[in-house]
C-alpha positions as CSV (number, residue, x, y, z in Angstrom):
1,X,81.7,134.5,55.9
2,X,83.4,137.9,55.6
3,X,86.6,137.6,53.2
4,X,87.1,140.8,52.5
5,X,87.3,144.2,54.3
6,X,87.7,147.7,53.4
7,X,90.2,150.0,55.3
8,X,88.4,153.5,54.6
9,X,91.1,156.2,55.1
10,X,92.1,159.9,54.1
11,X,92.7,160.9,51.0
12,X,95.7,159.5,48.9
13,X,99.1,161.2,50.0
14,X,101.9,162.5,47.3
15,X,103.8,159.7,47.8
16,X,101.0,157.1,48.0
17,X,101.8,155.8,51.3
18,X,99.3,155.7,54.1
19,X,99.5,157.0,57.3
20,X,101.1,154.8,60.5
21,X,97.8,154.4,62.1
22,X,96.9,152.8,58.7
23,X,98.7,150.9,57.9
24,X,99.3,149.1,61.6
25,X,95.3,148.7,61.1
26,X,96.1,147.2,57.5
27,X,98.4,144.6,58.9
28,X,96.4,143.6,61.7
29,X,93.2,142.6,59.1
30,X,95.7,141.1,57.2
31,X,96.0,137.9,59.4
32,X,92.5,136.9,58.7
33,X,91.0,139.0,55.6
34,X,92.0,140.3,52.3
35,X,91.7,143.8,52.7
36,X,91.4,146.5,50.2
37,X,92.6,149.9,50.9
38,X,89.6,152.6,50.4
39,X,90.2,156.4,50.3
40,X,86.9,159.0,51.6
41,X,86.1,161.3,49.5
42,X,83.7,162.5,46.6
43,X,84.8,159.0,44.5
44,X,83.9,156.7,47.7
45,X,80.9,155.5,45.8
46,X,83.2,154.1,42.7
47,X,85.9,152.5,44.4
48,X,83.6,150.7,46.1
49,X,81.6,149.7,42.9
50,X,85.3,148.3,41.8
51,X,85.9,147.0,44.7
52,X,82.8,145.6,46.7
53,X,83.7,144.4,50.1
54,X,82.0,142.6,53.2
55,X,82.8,145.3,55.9
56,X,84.6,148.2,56.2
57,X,86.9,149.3,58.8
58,X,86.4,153.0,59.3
59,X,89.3,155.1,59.5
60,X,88.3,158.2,57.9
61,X,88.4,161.2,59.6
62,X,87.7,163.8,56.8
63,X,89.5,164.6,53.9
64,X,88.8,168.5,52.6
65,X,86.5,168.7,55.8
66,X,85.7,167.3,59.1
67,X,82.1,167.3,58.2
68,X,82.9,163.9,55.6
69,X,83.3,162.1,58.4
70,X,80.0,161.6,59.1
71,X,78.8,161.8,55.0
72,X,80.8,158.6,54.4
73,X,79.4,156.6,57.0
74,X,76.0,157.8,55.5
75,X,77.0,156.8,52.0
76,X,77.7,153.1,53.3
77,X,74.4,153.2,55.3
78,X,72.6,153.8,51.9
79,X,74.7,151.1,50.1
80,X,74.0,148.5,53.4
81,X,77.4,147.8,53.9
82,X,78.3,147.1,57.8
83,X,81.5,149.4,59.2
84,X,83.0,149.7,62.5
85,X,81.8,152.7,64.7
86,X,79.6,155.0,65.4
87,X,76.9,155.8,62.3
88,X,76.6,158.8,60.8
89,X,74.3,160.3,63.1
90,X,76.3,160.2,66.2
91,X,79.4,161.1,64.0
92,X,77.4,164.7,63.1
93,X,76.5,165.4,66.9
94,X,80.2,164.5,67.6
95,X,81.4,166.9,65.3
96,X,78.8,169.8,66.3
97,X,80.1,169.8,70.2
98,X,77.2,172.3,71.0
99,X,74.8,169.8,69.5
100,X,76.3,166.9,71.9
101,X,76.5,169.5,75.1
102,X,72.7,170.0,74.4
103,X,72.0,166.2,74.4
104,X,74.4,165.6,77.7
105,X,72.3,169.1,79.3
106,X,68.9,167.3,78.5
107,X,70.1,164.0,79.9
108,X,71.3,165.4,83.0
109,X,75.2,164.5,82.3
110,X,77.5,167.4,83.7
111,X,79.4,169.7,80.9
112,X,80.4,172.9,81.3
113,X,77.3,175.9,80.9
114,X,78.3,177.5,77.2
115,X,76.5,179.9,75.2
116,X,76.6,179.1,71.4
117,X,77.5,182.1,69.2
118,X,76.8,182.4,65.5
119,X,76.5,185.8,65.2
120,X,80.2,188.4,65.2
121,X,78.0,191.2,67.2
122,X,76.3,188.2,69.0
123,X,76.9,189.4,73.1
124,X,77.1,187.2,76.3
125,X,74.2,188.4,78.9
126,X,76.0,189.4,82.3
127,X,75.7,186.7,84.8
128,X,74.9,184.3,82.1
129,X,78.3,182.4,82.8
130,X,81.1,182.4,85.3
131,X,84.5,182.9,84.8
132,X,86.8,181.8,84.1
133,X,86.2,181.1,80.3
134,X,86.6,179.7,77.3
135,X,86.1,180.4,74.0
136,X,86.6,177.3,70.9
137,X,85.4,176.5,67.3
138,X,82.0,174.3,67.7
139,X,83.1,172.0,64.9
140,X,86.9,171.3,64.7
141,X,89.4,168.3,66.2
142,X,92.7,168.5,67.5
143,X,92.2,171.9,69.3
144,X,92.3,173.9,66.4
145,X,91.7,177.4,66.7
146,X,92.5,177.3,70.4
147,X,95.1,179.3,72.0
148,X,96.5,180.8,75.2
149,X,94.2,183.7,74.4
150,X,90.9,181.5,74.8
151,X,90.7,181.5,78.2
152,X,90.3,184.2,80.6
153,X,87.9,185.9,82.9
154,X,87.1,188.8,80.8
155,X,84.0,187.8,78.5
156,X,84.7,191.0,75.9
157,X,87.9,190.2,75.4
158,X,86.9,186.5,75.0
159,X,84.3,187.6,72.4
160,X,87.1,189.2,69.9
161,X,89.0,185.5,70.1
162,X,85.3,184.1,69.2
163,X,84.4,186.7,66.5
164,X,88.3,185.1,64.5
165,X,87.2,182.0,65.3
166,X,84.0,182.4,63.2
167,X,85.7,184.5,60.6
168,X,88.9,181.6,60.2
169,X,86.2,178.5,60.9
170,X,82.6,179.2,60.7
171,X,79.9,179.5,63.3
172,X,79.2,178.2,65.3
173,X,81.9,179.1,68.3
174,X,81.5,178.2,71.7
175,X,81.9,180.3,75.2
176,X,82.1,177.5,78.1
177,X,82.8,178.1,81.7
178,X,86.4,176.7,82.1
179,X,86.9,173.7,84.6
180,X,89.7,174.0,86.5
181,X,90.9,170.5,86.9
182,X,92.3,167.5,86.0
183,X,92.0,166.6,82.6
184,X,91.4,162.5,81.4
185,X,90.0,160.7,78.8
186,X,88.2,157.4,78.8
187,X,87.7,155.1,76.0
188,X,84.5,152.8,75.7
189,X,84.3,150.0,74.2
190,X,81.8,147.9,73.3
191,X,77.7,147.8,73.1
192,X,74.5,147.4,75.1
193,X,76.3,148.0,77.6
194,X,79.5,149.8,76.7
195,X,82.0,149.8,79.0
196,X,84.4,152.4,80.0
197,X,88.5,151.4,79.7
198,X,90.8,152.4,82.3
199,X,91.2,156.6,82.5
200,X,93.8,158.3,80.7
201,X,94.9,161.0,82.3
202,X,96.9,164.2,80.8
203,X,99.9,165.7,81.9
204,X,100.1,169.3,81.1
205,X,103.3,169.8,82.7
206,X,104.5,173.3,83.4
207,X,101.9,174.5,80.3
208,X,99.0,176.4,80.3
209,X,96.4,173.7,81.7
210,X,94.5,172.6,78.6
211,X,95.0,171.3,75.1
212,X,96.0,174.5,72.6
213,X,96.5,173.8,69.1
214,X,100.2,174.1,69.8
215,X,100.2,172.1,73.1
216,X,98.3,169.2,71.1
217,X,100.5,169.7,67.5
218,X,103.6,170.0,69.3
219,X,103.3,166.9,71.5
220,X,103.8,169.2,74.6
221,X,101.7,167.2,76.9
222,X,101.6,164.2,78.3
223,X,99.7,161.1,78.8
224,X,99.6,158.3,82.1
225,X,97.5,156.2,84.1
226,X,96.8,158.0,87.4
227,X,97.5,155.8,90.1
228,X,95.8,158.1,93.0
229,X,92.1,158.1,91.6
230,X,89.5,156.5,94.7
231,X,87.2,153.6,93.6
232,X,84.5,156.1,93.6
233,X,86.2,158.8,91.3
234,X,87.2,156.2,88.5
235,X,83.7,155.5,88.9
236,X,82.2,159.0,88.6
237,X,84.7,159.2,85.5
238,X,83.3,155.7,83.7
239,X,79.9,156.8,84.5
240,X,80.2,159.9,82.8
241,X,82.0,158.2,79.8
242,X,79.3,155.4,79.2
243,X,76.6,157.4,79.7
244,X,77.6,160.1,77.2
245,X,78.5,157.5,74.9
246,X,74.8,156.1,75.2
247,X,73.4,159.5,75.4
248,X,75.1,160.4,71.6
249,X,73.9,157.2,70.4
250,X,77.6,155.6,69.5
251,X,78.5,152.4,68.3
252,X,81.6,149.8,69.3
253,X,84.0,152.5,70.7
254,X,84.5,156.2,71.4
255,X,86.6,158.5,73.3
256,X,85.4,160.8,76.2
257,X,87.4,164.1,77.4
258,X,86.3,164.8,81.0
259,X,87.7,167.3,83.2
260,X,87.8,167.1,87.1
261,X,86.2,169.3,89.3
262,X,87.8,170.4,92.7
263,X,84.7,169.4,94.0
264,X,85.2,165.8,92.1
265,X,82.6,166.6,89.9
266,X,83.2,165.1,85.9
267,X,82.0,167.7,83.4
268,X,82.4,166.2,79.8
269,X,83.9,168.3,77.6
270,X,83.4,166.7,74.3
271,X,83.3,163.4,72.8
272,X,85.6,161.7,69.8
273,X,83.6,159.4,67.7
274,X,86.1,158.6,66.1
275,X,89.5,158.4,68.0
276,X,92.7,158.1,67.2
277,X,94.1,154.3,66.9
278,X,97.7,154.9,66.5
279,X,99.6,152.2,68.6
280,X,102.0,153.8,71.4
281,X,100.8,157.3,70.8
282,X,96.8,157.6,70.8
283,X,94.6,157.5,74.1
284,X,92.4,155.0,73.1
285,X,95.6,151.8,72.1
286,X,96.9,153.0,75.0
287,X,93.7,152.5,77.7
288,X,93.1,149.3,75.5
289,X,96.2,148.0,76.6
290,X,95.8,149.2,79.9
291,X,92.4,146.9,80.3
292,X,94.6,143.7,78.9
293,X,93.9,144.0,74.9
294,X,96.7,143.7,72.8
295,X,96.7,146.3,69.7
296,X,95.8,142.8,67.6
297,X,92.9,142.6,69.9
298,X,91.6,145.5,70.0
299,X,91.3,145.4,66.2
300,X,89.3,142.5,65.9
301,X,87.2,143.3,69.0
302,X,86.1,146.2,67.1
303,X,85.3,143.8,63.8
304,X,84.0,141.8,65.8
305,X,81.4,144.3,67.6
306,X,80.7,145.7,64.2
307,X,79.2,141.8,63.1
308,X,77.6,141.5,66.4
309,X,75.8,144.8,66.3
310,X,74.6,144.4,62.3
311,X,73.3,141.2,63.2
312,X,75.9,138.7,61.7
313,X,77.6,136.6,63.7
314,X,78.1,133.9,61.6
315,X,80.2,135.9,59.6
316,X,82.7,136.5,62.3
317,X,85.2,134.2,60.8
318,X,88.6,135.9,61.7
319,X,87.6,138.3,64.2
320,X,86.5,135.2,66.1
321,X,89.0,132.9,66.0
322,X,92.1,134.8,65.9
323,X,92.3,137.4,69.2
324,X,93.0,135.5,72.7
325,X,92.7,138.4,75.0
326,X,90.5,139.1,77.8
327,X,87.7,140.5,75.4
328,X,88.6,138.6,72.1
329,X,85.7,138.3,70.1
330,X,83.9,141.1,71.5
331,X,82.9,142.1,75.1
332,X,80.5,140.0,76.7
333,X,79.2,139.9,80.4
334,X,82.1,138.1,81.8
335,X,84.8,140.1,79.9
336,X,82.5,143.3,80.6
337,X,83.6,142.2,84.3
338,X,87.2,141.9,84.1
339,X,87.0,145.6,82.1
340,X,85.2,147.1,85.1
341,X,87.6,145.6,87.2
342,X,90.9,147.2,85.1
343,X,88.9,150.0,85.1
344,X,89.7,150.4,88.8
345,X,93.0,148.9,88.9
346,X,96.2,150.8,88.9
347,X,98.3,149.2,86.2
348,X,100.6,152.1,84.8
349,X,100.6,153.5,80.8
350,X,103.4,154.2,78.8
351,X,103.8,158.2,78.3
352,X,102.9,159.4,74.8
353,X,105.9,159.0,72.4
């Protein structure tokens, strides 16, 4: 029986408070575990030597870098402790976005053509893209490094924005053809098969058209359920999800960021294997709630999919018992069902506040 779970988060703040997303995650497990409070980093290995646990709830997104997202979830592969989410493999391609457009290129998943540069006086063959263009960091989150400057349809001014971006963040940096187009994301949840949660689309408003780092920082844009999609589009769109999500090798739930084609093509820009579960404010609560699952429920589904994948159901305990939603427990092949059928459906999201 599990008794007691870890909640792996960032490092310790000044003040010694966690984050919102935290501690909402902290209460949840509350109701049916004790849970001990577990900070990423360098010291991972003691705390947990002080504090063993059953399972840990992964929450850590990287401390000094992004990269320790995916060496923590190898540390508690070594030590053979279960944890929710993807493992550290599909973490790493996550990160390394022209890793995971290589994967979705040899599985025959539409992304945008990109050329991976790694070199300052590295040079983009003519005809070798198409503008429009865009030029990003191949290993940060939150849009960092992006700006109104990224895009545009001259590939040698593009290449000065990508020569700073691997002087401020590294190589490698990306040059992508830019979709014009709608722009959702669509959660998955679940294993063999995952299924894809109702579409989250973004509102750019009277903004540029994609995520900056200021757009994203500043809260610019916004986020609803798009209530003109055709059966066949939201389909197209949870195809694209699922089988990207398979393709990367992900675990329990991730986050896909698709853009629409004017043709109604999907071409996935990038995957998050580890999104955001901030209630009333991250994609992923929100298209949770959108499919029927209460914050509460979506915790423990994701417990709960953690047991079931490491092969111990009998240690369910609360994660079984305590969520009464449409997938409590997990998702099985009725409740995969009713999440196909939400997935479709036009039920409307609250924006992003």
């Amino acid at each position: 029986m599990i008794r007691t779970v870890g909640l792996l988060v960032g490092p310790p703040t000044v003040s010694g408070k966690l984050d919102v997303t935290s501690m909402e995650i902290r209460d949840v497990l509350r109701e049916g575990y004790e849970v001990t409070t577990l900070h990423g980093g360098p010291d991972l290995f003691e705390q947990l030597q002080r504090h063993p646990v059953d399972l840990i709830f992964n929450n850590f997104s990287g401390g000094r870098s992004r990269r320790e997202q995916a060496a923590v979830c190898a540390l508690m592969e070594l030590l053979n402790i279960p944890y929710t989410g993807s493992d550290a493999r599909a973490q790493l391609l996550g990160l390394h976005k022209d890793l995971a457009k290589k994967i979705l290129t040899y599985h025959g998943i539409s992304t945008p053509r990109f050329v991976t540069l790694c070199d300052p006086e590295q040079r983009v063959a003519a005809g070798e893209l198409t503008p429009p263009l865009i030029v990003k960091p191949g290993a940060e989150g939150s849009s960092v490094g992006i700006s109104p400057d990224s895009v545009g349809d001259d590939p040698h001014l593009l290449l000065e924005a990508a020569r700073q971006i691997l002087q401020e963040h590294g190589a490698p940096a990306i040059m992508e053809e830019y979709i014009c187009g709608r722009e959702f994301s669509v959660g998955v949840l679940g294993n063999d098969p995952p299924v894809a949660l109702p579409p989250v689309e973004v509102d750019f408003g009277d903004e540029s058209g994609f995520y900056t780092y200021q757009v994203k920082a500043g809260d610019v844009a916004d986020t609803i359920h798009p209530f003109d999609l055709t059966a066949e589009t939201a389909e197209a769109l949870a195809h694209a999800a699922t089988a990207t999500f398979s393709a990367i090798g992900c675990s329990d739930y991730a986050r896909v960021d698709v853009r629409l084609s004017s043709d109604g093509t999907p071409y996935v820009l990038e995957i998050n294997t580890l999104p955001g579960l901030r209630p009333g404010y991250s994609d992923f609560p929100k298209a949770a709630r959108a499919a029927g699952l209460s914050y509460r429920e979506m915790i423990f589904t994701l417990v709960d999919l953690c047991l079931r994948r490491t092969s111990r159901p009998g240690d369910r305990g609360a994660a079984a018992s305590n969520p009464t939603g449409p997938v409590a427990g997990g998702v099985g092949e009725g409740d995969r069902t009713e999440l196909q059928k939400e997935t479709m459906g036009d039920s409307e999201l609250s924006p992003r506040q």
